[in-house]
C-alpha positions, 0 to 999 in steps of 0.5 A: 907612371911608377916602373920596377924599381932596383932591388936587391939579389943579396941581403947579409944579416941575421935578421933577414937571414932569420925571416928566410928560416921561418919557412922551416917553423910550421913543418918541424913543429907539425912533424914534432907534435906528431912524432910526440904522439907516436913515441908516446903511443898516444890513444886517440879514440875508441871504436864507435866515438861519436864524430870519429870519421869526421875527425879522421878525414880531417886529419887527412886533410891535415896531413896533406896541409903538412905535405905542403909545408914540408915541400915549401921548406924544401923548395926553399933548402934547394932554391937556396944552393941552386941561387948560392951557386949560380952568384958564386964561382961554382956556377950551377949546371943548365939542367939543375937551374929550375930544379928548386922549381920542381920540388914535389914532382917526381918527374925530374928524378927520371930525367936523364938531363938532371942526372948528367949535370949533376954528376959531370966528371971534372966537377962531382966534388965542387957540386956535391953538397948541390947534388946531394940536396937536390937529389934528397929533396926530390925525394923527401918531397915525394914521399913526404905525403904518405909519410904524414898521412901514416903518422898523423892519422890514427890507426886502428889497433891493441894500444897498451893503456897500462901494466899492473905488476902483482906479486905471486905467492907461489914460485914458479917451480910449482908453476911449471915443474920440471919433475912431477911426483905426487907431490905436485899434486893435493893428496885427495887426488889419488882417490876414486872420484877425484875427477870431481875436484877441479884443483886435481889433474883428472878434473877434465875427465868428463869433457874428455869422454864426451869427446870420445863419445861424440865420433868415436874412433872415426873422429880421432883426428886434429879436434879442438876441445873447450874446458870452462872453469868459472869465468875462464875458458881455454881451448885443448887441441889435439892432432895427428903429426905426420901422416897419422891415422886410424881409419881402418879402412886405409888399409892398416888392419892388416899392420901390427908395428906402425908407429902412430904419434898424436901431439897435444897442446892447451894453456895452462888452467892456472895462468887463465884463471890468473888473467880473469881473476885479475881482470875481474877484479880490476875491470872498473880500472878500464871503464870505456872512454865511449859507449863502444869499448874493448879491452885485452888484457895479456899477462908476462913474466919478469921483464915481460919478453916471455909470458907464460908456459903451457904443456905440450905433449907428444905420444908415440904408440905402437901395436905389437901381438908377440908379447909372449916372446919378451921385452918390447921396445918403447918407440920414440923414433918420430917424435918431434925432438927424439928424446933418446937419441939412438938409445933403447928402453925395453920392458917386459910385458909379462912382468907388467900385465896379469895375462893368466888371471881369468878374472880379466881375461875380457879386460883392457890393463893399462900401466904407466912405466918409468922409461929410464933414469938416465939424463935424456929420456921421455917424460913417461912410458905407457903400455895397455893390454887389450884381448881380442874379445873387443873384436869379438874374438878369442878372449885368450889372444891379446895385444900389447900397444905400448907407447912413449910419452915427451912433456914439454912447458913452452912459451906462449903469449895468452890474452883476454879479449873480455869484448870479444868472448870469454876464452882465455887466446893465444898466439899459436895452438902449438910451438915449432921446435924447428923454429924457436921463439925469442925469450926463455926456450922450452923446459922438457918435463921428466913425469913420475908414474906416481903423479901420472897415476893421479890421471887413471882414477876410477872416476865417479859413476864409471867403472874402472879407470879412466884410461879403460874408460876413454879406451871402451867408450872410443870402441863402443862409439866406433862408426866403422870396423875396429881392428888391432891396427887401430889400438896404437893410434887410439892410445897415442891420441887418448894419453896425448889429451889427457895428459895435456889437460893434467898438465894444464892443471898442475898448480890449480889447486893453489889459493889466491896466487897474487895481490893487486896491492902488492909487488915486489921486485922477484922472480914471481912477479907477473906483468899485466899489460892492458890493451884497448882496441881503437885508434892511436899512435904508435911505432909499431910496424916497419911501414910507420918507423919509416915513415917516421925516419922520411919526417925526421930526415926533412927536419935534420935537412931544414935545420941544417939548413936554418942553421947555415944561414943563420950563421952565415947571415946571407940570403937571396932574394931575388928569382924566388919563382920561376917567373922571375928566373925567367925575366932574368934570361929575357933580359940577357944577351943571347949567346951562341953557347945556345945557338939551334935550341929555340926549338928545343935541346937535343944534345946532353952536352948543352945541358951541361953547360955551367950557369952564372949569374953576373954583373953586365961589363961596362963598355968602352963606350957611353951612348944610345948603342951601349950594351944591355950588359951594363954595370947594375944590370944582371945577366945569365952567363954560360961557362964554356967548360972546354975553354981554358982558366982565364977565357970564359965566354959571357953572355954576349960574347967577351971575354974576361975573368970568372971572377967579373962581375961577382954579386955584392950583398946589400947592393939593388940591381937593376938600374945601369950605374954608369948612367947614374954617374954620367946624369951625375957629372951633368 
């Protein structure tokens, strides 16, 4: 009956060396494929397409398939260094002997043995490189599983598809003045009735009073009003900052000096009629790759780091009943960034307001004020004078509220959503000064009371402006008592929206802003990236760049690994299992630097303990009693790491060399060769 015959520890050649690689192939060119499709952000599926869970749970499965390649190719790195050292002069700690075995788990990177015969002083730099690849190995392996799940499985998400660059007509100086003076706006603005034209800053008038008509001043609070231009709809917000408010029951009936500051916010009427008009236009471009489909559309300036600005507005109103004593001071304390810094600005109420024409003794006047000339000031100042007889008393008692308005364009992303809804998004309803976004920073807007005046008309059907419109009709709808008190707060919340919305309006009245057919390489240029919610590839988020980093850390080691052996030619073949490792142990000598361990390790310096592999001495000698340690015959030898150079223990006991019985490449194993001469000479 055939046995086991001789084979061979060591091979040297480039061609077996190259077999021991192609445990590497299948791994590095799954994690390269699927790094492709990442790096080029590849869309994989739309929402609803048919069979798609089908496909995602098998390319779960495949994932896990890959976790399996890549823990086999590091099985292989760390056998490898394990099996160079061990028949080598460095030897291989006991502890570190079945570590190529224990790829995968995460176990042995908890145990305290491993550690220690890793790091042994005396010989941290001889087992370095052994170190360094086991430790990672362990690691990779551990985490290489839901690293291939992350990049190989699709994630649901906005996938950019393409980006249209078109051409605009008009600089942006007219986009997002700076300086606004009646030339920013069309000249038949000015008329009455003008509201009715939408290219005019007053043409949200009518949804600003229904507004103000819906609670009244009880409603005056942080509210979200829609304006709807053709296809496009965009959303005006208006809150109080701080503890604004104008309850009159909160006992502010009897204060005539609080300072009240509303702020406002909306996107430009502009910039939203540029994303629906593009996308009206270019929508057969992004025809569904399935029945169930979405799109969104954003739109960027330049470079695409900044998309576009919107108005941004804060009011600061105060209440005052001594206005026959002289000038008032415009309050800018509590706005969000002082524009005055310290500074003063004061007017004269008597010299704005007409307090002894009795034609108007029963009428609100209102009056915009350029506040100063000087390089920090606030966009415009505002005043209104309001007599008693609105509270039913004496028409000849009045009071002033005199306000101070701050104007700033601000970074904003915006989007369309077309599957979702018609509105015009965007990422924030208002901007934090105190925490600047990354791009172009906010432009303050200087706003001459020749523009402003454009927002207080005599709007068609109502009588007489705007501002004593929104004024009355606030009053007029009132759920609860009004008092004086209540006049600064109303004021800041009313000039906040409409000057919010007038702003979003600059540049409406612009014709045809852009060519999808042309494109040029200026500042006017307009980005439109598309987007598509659905399933794809991608490197967004820090979870999947690691993830990444874990695969192309396994291909950096396999093919330094590849590499070194194909250059070195040499490769092991034998102890590839555990099985066979331990076949090698059963058939060596037992040695006392294992005495008390067969029923288990206790002490960590046993661990320790320096393993190699050697060729069995030949004995003095020749007979039926001759040790199993015989030349051709492998055996498991212990190092005693205290004995001095030239006085090592073998596995049975003598003494010799480190160096005997060193392992030759090409050479089978297994059968004692002096037996085969001794046949020989008979």
């Amino acid at each position: 009956m055939a046995g086991e015959r001789p084979k061979v520890a060591i091979t040297k050649g480039r061609a077996s060396a190259f077999l021991q690689c192609l445990v590497h192939i299948i791994p590095i060119g799954i994690t390269m494929v699927v790094l492709s499709l990442n790096v080029r952000n590849h869309y994989y599926a739309d929402v609803g397409t048919p069979r798609l869970n089908s496909k995602l749970e098998a390319l779960q499965f495949a994932a896990k398939v890959h976790e399996g390649f890549i823990i086999a190719s590091l099985t292989a790195v760390v056998l490898y260094h394990v099996r160079s050292d061990l028949v080598g002069g460095t030897g291989v700690p006991f502890s570190v002997l079945t570590a190529g075995y224990q790829i995968g788990q995460i176990r042995p990177l908890w145990r305290y043995e491993l550690w220690a015969g890793l790091i042994m002083p005396g010989r941290l730099k001889r087992q370095l490189p052994l170190a360094l690849t086991v430790i990672l190995s362990l690691l990779l392996a551990a985490v290489s599983g839901p690293a291939s799940a992350i990049t190989m499985i699709p994630r649901l998400d906005w996938w950019m598809q393409r980006t249209v660059v078109n051409y605009v007509s008009i600089p942006t100086s007219n986009l997002w003045p700076t300086s606004l003076t009646s030339a920013n706006a069309p000249s038949g603005c000015f008329h009455e009735a003008a509201n009715r034209d939408i290219s005019c800053p007053s043409a949200g008038f009518l949804t600003i009073m229904q507004s103000c008509l819906f609670g009244g001043i009880s409603y005056v609070g942080h509210i979200n009003v829609t304006f709807q231009q053709g296809d496009s709809t965009r959303t005006l917000a208006v809150e109080p900052v701080g503890a604004a408010s104008i309850n009159p029951d909160s006992g502010h009936d009897t204060i005539a000096s609080d300072p009240y500051v509303f702020r406002a916010s909306s996107l430009s009427q502009t910039m939203s009629d540029y994303l629906w008009e593009y996308w009206s236009q270019n929508q057969p471009l992004f025809a569904g790759l399935s029945d169930v489909s979405r799109n969104q559309v954003k739109i960027s300036l330049f470079d695409g780091n900044i998309t576009a600005y919107r108005p941004q507005v804060e009011v600061q109103c105060a209440q005052d009943n001594n206005y026959t004593t002289g000038e008032m001071a415009f309050p800018h304390d509590r706005l969000t960034v002082d524009p005055g810094r310290g500074a003063t600005w004061k007017f004269d109420p008597r010299t704005v307001f007409k307090f002894n024409d009795t034609r108007l003794q029963n009428d609100t006047q209102f009056a915009w004020m350029d506040v100063s000339s000087g390089a920090s000031r606030p966009s415009i100042g505002a005043a209104i004078l309001v007599p008693d007889s609105y509270y039913g008393g004496n028409p000849t008692t009045k009071s002033v509220v005199v306000c101070t308005v701050d104007a700033w364009w601000v970074p904003v992303a915006m989007w369309l959503d077309p599957g979702l809804d018609n509105y015009t998004h965007q990422d924030s309803s208002f901007y934090d000064f105190t925490k600047p976004k990354h791009g172009n920073p906010p432009t303050h807007i200087l706003i001459d009371s020749s523009w402003a005046q454009s927002l207080n008309i005599r709007p068609a059907g109502y009588s007489p402006t705007i501002i004593q419109d929104l004024f009355s009709a606030m009053l007029q709808n009132s759920t609860a008592d009004f008092t004086p008190a209540s006049e600064a707060p109303m004021m800041a919340f009313i000039l906040s929206f409409l000057l919010t919305d007038g702003l979003a309006r600059v540049a409406n009245f612009e014709d045809s802003p852009f060519s999808s057919s042309q494109s040029k390489e200026t500042p006017y240029n307009l980005y439109f990236n598309n987007f598509r919610l659905g399933y794809g590839y991608g490197l967004k988020g820090a979870v999947v760049k690691l993830a990444v980093v874990i695969l192309l850390l396994h291909t950096l080691v396999a093919l330094i690994h590849t590499f070194s052996i194909f250059g070195s030619g040499r490769g092991y073949k034998s102890w590839s299992t555990m099985e066979e490792l331990l076949t090698l142990a059963m058939n060596s000598p037992p040695t006392m630097a294992l005495n008390n361990t067969c029923a288990g390790i206790g002490d960590i310096e046993t661990w320790k303990k320096i393993v190699k592999v050697r060729e069995g001495t030949k004995p003095s000698d020749v007979g039926a009693s001759a040790p199993r340690e015989t030349p051709g015959h492998l055996v498991l030898t212990f190092e005693d790491r205290n004995a001095s150079v030239g006085d090592k223990e073998t596995s049975g006991g003598e003494s010799g060399t480190a160096e005997n019985g060193m392992l030759q490449p090409n050479t089978s194993y297994g059968t004692p060769r002096w037996n085969e001469r001794v046949a020989d000479q008979a």
